[in-house]
Structure formats: structure tokens, C-alpha cells
C-alpha positions as CSV (number, residue, x, y, z in Angstrom):
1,X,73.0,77.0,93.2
2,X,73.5,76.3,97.2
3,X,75.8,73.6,97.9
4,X,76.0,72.0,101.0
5,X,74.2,69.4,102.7
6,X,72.7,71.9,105.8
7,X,72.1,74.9,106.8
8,X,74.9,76.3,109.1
9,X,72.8,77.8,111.9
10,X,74.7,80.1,114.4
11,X,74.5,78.3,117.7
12,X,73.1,80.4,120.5
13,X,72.3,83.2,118.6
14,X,70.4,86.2,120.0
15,X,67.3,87.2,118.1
16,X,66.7,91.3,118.4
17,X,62.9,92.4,118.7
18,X,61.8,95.0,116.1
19,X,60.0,97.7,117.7
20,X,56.9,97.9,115.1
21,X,53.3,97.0,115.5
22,X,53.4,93.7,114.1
23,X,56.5,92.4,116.5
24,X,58.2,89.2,114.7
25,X,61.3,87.9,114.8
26,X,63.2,89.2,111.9
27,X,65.5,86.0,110.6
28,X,69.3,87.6,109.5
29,X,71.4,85.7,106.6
30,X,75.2,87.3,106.9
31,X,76.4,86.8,103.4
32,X,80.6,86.8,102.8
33,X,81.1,87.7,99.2
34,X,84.6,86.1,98.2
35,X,86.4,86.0,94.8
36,X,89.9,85.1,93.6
37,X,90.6,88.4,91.7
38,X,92.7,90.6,93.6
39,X,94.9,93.4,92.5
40,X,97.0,93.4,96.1
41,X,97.0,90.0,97.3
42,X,96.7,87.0,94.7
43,X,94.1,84.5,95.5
44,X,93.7,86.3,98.6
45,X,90.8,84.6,100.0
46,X,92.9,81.2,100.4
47,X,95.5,82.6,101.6
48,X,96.9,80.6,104.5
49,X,97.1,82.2,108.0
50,X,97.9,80.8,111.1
51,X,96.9,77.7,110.0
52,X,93.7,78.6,108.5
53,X,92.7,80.8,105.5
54,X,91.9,84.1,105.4
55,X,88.5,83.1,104.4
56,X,87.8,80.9,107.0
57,X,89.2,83.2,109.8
58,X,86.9,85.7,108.0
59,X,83.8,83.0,108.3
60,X,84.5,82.2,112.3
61,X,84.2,85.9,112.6
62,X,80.6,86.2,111.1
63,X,79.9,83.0,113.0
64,X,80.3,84.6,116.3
65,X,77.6,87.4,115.6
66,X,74.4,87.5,117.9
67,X,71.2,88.1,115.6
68,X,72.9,86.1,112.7
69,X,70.4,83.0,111.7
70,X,73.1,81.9,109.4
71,X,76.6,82.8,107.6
72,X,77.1,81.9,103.9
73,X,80.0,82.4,101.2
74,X,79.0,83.9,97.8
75,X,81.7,83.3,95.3
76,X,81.9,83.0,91.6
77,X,85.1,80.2,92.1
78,X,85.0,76.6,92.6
79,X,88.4,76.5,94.4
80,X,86.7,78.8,97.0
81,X,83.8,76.4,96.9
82,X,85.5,73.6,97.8
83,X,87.6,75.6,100.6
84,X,84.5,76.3,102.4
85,X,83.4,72.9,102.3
86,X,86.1,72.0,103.4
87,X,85.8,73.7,106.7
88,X,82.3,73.2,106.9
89,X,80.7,76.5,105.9
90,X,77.6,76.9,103.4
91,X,78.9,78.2,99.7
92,X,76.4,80.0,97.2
93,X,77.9,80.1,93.2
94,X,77.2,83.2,91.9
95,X,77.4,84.9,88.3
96,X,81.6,85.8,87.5
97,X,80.1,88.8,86.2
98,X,79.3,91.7,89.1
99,X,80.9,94.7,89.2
100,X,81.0,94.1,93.1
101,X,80.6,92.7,96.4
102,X,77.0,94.2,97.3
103,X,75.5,92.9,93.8
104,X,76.5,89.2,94.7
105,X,75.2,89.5,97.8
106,X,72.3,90.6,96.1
107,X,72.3,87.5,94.1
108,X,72.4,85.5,97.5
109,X,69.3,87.6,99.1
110,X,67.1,87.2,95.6
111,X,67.8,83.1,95.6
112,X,64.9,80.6,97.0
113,X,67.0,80.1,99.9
114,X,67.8,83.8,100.4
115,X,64.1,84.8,100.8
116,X,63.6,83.5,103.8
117,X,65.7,86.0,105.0
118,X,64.2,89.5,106.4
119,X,68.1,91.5,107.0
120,X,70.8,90.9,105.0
121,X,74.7,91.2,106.1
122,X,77.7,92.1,103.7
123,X,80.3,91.3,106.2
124,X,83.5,91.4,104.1
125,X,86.1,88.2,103.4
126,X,89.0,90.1,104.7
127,X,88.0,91.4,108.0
128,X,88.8,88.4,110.5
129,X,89.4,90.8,113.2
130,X,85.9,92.3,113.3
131,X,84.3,91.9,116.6
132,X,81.1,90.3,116.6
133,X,79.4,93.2,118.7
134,X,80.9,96.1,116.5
135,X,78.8,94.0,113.9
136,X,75.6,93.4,116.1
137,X,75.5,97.3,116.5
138,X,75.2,97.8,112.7
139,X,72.6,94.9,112.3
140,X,69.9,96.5,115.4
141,X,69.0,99.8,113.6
142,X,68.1,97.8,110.5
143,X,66.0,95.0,112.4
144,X,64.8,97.6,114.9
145,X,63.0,99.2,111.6
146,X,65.3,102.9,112.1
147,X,67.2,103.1,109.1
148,X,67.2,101.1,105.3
149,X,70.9,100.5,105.6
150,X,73.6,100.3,108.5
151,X,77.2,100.6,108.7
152,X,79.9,101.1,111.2
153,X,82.5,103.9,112.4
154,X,85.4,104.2,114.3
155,X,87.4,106.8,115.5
156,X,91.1,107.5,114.0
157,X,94.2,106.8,115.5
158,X,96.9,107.9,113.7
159,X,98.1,110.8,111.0
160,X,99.0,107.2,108.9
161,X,95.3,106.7,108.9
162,X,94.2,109.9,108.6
163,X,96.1,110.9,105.8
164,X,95.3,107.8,103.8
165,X,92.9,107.9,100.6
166,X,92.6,103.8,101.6
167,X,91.0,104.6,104.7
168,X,87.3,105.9,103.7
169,X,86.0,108.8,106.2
170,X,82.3,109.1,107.0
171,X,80.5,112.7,108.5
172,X,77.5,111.8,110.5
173,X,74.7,114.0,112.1
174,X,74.1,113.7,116.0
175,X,71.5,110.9,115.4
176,X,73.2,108.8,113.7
177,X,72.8,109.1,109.8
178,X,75.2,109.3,107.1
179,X,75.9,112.4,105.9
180,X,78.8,111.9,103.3
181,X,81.4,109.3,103.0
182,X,85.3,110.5,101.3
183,X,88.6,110.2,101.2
184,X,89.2,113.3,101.6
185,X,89.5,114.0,105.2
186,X,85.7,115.5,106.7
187,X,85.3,117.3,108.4
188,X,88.0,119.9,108.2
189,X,90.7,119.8,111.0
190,X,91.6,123.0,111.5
191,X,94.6,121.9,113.7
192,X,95.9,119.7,110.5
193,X,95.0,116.1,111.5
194,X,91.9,115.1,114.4
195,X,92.5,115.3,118.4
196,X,92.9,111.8,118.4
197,X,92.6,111.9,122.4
198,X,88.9,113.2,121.9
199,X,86.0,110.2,123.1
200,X,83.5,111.6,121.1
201,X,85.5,113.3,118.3
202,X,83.8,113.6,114.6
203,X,86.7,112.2,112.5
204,X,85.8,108.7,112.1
205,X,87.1,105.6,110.0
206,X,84.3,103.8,108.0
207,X,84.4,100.0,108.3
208,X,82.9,97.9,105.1
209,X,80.7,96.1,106.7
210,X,76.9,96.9,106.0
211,X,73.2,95.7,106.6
212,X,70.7,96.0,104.4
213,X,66.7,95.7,104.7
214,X,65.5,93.3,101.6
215,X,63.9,96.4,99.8
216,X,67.1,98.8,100.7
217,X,69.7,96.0,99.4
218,X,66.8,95.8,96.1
219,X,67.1,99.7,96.0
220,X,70.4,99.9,95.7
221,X,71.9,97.1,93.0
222,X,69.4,98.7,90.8
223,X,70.4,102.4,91.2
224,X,72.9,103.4,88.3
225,X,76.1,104.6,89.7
226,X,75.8,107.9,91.0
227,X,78.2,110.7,89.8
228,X,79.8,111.5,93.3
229,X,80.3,107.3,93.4
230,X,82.0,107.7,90.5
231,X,84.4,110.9,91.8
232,X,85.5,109.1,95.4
233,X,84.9,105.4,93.8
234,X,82.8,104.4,96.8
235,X,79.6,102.7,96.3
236,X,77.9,103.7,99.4
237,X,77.4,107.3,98.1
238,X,75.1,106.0,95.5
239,X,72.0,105.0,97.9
240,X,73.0,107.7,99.6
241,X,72.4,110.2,97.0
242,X,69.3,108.1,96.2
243,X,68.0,109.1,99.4
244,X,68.3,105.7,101.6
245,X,68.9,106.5,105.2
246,X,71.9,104.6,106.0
247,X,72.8,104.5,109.7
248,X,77.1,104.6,111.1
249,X,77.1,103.2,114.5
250,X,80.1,104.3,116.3
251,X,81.9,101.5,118.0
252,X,85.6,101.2,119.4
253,X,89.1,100.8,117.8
254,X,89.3,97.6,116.0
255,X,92.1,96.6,113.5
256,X,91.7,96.7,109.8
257,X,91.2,94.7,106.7
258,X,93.8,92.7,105.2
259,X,94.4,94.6,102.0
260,X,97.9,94.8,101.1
261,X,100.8,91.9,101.1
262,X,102.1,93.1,104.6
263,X,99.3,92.8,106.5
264,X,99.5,89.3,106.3
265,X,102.7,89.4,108.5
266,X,101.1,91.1,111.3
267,X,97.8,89.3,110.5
268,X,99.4,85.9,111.3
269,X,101.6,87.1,114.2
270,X,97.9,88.6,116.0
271,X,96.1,85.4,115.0
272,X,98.7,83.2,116.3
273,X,98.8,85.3,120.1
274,X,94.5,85.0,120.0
275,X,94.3,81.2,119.2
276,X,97.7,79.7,120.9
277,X,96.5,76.2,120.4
């Protein structure tokens, strides 16, 4: 059930031409999937940050994407409900009951309301510091018709990173599509760790956000989990041994999710030099 009183258009939003026979414009619905449950951070979604919650910082985010017809919360809690109505979003109650983000989404896209959508955004709760272009690159391949799914890259900075089984690594081929995703580092560094001064280096740092065509996100919820999912414990392996093209665009440094208790610290102290007043 949708609760809220409108439909939270993003103003001046930029609609991207398909380049297909029939040209339409092809209406995007960015979907944030939130829950209370978190292993890390408790109640992490509410969270206050600079004022605001992490959610909310998370929702301004998504806002500020061109292409986006609209930005909605999925949740499965009615204290997350009544946060984003509280700052004015659009919330969508979902079952308590999926195994994860991409099958509540899923929910959202199968829903009266979510039909009317042609693209469909996962655009994670967490990531307040995602730049709204690094977002718009992901979303063109899918309306564009080039690829089922789309997902971002960015190049590694540090050994810290590098060396991290948190930080997910993706192998691409020169146009663009997913060839594996790990965390194990790929490719092989022979000197030990990446040339982290390279421009166009291959060692790149996945970033969780993805776009889905209707039929790709379909696809996927109703695959089984695949057996190299199930090694690495990363979803996106499963359409991708399923055969869906899924498309990294390579965009530049950006920082990360707010997963662990600390990153709330320098979370607040960034969001606090960005929006002074």
C-alpha cells in the first residue's frame, strides 16, 4: 500500500531519449529500499546526521538525479513510514519477509503505481554522498535500450580499499559490460596492490547502486541464487551468470556508504562543511 497524499515528482528533471525505433520517453521511478535491521549500525536508517537522518540525506540524494520521474521509500517498518512523511517523501509498505534489497524493490516495480514505470532505480539508503550524475550515467545505458541492467565503478584509492573483502571489485571488458564481480582483488596486480595514479586503470570499486529494465529487474528476483552468489555472497553474480548484460559505467572518486558505526563521525563532519546553514 502507497501512503502519501502525492506523487513527489523531481522538479526539473531531464528526460533521456531512447535510441530505438519507436522513440518515447521512458518514465524512471528510483526506489530506496530501507529497513531497521542492521547488523552494524542499529536502526540505521533514522539515524540522525547533521540534523537530518541518514535516510533523508540518502532521499535528497536520489532527488537531485536528472531522468528520475520520481523517488520513493520501500520499507517493511512503520517508524520508517512515518519518518519519510515526515520530511515529505513518498513511502511504499512492503512484505518483512525479503531476503533483500532488489526483491523489495521488486515489490515496488510490480505494484499499480510501480507499472507506470519503464526503468527502475535501486539507489541504496546509505549512500547520501552519491552524486547525482555518477547515478544519471548508470540510468542512460538502460533507457538508451544497451544493456538489461546498469551499475557503477570507480577506481581505487588506497591499499585500505583494495585489500578489503567490504569493498566489492568488478572486471569489465572495453565496452562496458560486467565481466565478474569479487572480493577478491581482479584482476591480478602483479606489483601487489593497483597503480593508483593510472586514469584509466582496471581495478575498480563497485558502487551498489543499479538500474534495471522492468523485464531484467522480473528476470532476476526470480532466478534461484546462483552458486558463485552463494561463494562471494553478492547478488549481482546471479543475473550475471543467468546471462543478463549488466553495464559498469566508470565515473570519478566518490565517498562510500555508511556501513560501520564510524562512518557516521566523518559522515556528519562532511555533511555539516556541504550544507553550513
Amino acid at each position: 500500500m502507497t501512503h502519501s497524499s502525492y506523487r513527489p515528482y523531481v522538479a526539473g528533471r531531464e528526460r533521456i531519449q531512447p535510441s530505438t525505433p519507436i522513440a518515447r520517453l521512458m518514465a524512471v521511478l528510483c526506489v530506496l529500499p530501507a529497513r531497521i535491521a542492521s547488523q552494524r549500525i542499529p536502526n540505521k536508517p533514522v539515524q540522525v546526521i547533521a540534523g537530518r537522518s541518514l535516510l533523508e540525506w540518502s532521499w535528497r540524494a536520489a532527488c537531485e538525479v536528472p531522468g528520475v520521474d520520481a523517488v520513493w521509500v520501500a520499507t517493511d517498518s512503520e517508524m520508517i513510514l512515518d519518518l519519510v512523511l515526515g520530511f515529505g517523501g513518498m513511502a511504499v509498505m512492503t512484505s518483512s519477509e525479503h531476503p533483500s534489497g532488489t526483491d523489495r524493490v521488486a515489490e515496488v516495480a510490480r505494484s499499480t503505481a510501480g507499472q507506470e514505470f519503464d526503468v527502475i532505480v535501486n539507489f541504496q539508503a546509505d549512500e547520501p554522498f552519491l552524486p547525482p550524475g555518477h547515478a544519471a550515467a548508470a540510468i542512460g545505458p538502460v533507457v538508451m535500450g544497451n544493456s538489461d541492467i546498469a551499475t557503477l565503478a570507480t577506481p581505487f584509492r588506497t591499499d585500505e580499499e583494495w585489500n578489503s573483502t567490504a569493498e566489492v571489485k568488478v572486471a569489465r571488458a572495453v565496452d562496458g559490460r560486467a565481466l565478474y564481480f569479487s572480493r577478491a582483488g581482479i584482476p591480478w596486480a602483479e606489483a601487489g596492490s593497483p597503480d593508483y595514479e593510472t586514469g584509466d586503470d582496471p581495478w575498480l570499486r563497485h558502487l551498489g547502486l543499479y538500474v534495471y529494465s522492468r523485464d531484467a529487474l522480473e528476470k532476476w528476483v526470480e532466478l534461484p541464487p546462483s552458486p558463485l552468489e552463494k561463494l562471494e555472497r553478492l547478488e549481482q553474480l546471479r543475473p550475471l551468470e543467468a546471462g543478463l548484460h549488466i553495464h559498469v559505467s566508470v565515473v570519478g572518486p566518490c565517498e562510500g556508504a555508511i556501513e560501520e558505526p564510524d562512518d557516521l563521525t566523518w559522515a556528519e563532519a562532511l555533511l555539516l562543511a556541504r550544507n553550513p546553514d
